[in-house]
N, CA, C and O atoms as a Tinker XYZ file with bonds, in Angstrom:
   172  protein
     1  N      0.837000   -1.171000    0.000000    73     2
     2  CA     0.000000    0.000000    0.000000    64     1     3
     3  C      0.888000    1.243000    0.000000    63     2     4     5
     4  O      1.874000    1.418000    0.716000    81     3
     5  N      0.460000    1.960000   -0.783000    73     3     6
     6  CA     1.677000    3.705000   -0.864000    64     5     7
     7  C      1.208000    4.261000   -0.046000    63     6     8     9
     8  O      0.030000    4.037000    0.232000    81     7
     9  N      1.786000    4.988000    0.495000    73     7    10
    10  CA     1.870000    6.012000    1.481000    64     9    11
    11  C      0.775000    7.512000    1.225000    63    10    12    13
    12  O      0.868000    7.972000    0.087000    81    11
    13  N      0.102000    8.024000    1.875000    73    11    14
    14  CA    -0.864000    8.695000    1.655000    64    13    15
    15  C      0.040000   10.094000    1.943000    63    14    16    17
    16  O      0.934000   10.327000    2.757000    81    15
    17  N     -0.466000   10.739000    1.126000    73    15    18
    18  CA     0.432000   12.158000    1.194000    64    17    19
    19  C     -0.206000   13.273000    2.469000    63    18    20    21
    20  O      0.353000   14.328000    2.766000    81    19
    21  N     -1.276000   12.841000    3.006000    73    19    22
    22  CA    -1.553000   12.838000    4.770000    64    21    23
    23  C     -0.540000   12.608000    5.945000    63    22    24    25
    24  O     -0.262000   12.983000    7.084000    81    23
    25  N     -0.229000   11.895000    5.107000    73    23    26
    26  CA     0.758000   10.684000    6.408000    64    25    27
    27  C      2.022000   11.685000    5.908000    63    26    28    29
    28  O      2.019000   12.655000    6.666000    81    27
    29  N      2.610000   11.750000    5.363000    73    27    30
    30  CA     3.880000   12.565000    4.470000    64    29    31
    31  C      4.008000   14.231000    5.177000    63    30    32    33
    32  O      4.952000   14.845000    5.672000    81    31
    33  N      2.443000   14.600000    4.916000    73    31    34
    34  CA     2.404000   15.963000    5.631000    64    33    35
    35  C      2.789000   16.033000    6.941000    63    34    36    37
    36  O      3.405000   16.985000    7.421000    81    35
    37  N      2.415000   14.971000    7.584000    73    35    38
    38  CA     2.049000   14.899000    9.097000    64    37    39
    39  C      3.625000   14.655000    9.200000    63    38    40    41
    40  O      4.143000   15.626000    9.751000    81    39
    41  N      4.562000   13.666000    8.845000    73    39    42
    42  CA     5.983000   13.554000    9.309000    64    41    43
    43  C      6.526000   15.155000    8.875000    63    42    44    45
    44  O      6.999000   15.764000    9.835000    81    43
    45  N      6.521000   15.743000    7.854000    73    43    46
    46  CA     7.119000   17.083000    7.360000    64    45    47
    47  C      6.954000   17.468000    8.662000    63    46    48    49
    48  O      7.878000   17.269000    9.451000    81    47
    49  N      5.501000   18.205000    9.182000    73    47    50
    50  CA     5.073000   19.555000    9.862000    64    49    51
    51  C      5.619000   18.671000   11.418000    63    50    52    53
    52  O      5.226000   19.540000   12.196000    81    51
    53  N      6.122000   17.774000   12.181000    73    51    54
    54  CA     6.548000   17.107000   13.131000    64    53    55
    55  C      8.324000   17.023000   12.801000    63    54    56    57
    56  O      9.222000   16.627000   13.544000    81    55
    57  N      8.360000   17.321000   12.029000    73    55    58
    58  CA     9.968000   17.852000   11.804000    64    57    59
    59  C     10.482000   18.547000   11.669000    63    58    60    61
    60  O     11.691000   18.525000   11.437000    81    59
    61  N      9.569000   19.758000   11.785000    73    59    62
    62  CA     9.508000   21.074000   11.285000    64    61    63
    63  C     10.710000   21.673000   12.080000    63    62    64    65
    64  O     11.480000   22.353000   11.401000    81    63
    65  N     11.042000   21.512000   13.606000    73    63    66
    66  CA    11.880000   22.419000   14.426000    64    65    67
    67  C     13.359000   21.881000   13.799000    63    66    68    69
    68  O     14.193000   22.774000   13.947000    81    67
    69  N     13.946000   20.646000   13.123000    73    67    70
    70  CA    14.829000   20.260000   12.785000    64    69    71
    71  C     15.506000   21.189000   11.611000    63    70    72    73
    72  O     16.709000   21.000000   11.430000    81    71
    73  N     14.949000   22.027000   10.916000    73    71    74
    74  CA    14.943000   22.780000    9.719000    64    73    75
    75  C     14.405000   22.700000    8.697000    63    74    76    77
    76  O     13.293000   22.180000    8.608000    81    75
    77  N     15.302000   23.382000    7.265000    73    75    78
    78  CA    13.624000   23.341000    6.456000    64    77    79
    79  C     13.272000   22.056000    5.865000    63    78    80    81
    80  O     13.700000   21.623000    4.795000    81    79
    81  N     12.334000   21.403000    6.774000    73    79    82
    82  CA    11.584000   20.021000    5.468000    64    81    83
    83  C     10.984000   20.048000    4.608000    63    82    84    85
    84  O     10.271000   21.033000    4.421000    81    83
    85  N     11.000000   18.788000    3.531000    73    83    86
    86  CA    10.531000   19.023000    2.800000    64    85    87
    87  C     10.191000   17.427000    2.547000    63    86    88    89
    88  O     10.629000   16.558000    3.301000    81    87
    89  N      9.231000   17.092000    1.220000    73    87    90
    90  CA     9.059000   15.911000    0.829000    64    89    91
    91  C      9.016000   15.816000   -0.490000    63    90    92    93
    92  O      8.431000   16.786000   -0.971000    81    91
    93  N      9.480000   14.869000   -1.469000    73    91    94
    94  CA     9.154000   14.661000   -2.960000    64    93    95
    95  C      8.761000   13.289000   -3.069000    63    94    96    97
    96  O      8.852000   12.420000   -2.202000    81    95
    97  N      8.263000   13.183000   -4.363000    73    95    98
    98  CA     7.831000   11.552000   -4.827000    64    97    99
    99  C      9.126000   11.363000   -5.280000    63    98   100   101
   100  O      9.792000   12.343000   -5.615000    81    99
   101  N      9.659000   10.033000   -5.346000    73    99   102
   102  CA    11.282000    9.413000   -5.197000    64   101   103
   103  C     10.805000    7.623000   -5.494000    63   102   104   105
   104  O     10.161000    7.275000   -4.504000    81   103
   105  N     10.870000    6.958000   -6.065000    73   103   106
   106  CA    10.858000    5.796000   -6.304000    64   105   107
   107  C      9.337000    5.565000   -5.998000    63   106   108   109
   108  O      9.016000    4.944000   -4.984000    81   107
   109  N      8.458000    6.029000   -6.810000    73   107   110
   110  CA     6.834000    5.331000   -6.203000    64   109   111
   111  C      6.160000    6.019000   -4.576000    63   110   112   113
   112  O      4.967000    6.048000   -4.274000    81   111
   113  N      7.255000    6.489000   -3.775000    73   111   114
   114  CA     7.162000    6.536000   -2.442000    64   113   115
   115  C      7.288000    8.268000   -2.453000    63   114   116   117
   116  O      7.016000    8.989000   -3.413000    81   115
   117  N      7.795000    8.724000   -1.061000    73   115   118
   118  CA     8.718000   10.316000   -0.478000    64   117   119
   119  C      9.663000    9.860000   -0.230000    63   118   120   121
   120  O      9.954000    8.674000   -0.069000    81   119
   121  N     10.505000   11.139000   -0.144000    73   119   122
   122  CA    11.483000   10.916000    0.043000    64   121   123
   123  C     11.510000   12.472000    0.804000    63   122   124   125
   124  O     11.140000   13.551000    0.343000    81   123
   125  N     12.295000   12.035000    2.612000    73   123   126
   126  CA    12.339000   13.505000    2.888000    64   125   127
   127  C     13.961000   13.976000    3.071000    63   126   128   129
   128  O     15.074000   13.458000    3.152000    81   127
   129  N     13.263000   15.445000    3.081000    73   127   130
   130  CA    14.865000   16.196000    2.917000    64   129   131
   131  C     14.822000   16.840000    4.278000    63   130   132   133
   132  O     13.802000   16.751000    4.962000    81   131
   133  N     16.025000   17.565000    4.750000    73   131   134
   134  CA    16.521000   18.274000    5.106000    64   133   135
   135  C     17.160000   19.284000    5.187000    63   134   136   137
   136  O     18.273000   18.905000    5.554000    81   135
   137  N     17.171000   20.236000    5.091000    73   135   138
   138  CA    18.152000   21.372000    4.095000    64   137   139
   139  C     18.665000   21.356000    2.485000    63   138   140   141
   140  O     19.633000   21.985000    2.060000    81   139
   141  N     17.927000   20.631000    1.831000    73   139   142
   142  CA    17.745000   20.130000    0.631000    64   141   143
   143  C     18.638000   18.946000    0.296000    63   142   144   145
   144  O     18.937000   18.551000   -0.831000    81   143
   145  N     19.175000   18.229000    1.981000    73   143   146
   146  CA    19.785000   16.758000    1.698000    64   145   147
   147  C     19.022000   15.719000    2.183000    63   146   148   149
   148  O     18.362000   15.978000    3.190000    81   147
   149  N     18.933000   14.453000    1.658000    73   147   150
   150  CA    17.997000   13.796000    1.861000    64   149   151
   151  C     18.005000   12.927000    3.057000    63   150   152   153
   152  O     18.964000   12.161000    2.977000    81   151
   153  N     17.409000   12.768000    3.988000    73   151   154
   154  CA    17.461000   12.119000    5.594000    64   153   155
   155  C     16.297000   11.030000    5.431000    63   154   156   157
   156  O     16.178000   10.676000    6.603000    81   155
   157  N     15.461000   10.358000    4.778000    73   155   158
   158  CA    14.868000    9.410000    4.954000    64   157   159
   159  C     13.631000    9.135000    4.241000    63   158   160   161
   160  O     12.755000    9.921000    3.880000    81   159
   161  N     13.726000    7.795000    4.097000    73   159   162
   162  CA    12.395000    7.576000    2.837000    64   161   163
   163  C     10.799000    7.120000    3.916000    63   162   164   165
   164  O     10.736000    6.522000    4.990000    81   163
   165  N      9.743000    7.690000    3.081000    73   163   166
   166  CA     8.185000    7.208000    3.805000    64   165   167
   167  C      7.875000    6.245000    2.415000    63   166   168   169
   168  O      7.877000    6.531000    1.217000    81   167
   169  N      7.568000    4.765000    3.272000    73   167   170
   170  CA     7.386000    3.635000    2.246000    64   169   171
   171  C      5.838000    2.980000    3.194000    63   170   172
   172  O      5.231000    1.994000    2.778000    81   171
């Protein structure tokens, strides 16, 4: 089952104090960033 872009929002705005997040589509899935480097995939 893919990941609902609900669920995607909800990790972004809960990471928010870490700096600027962000999320893209990346292999079917997200993929999140960090200061525009990438720290971890939502599968």
């Amino acid at each position: 089952m893919a990941s609902s872009q609900e669920f995607v929002d909800f990790v972004v705005e809960q990471m928010g104090g870490a700096g600027t997040i962000s999320a893209r589509k990346m292999f079917g899935e997200y993929g999140v960033y960090c200061d525009g480097k990438l720290i971890g995939l939502v599968c």
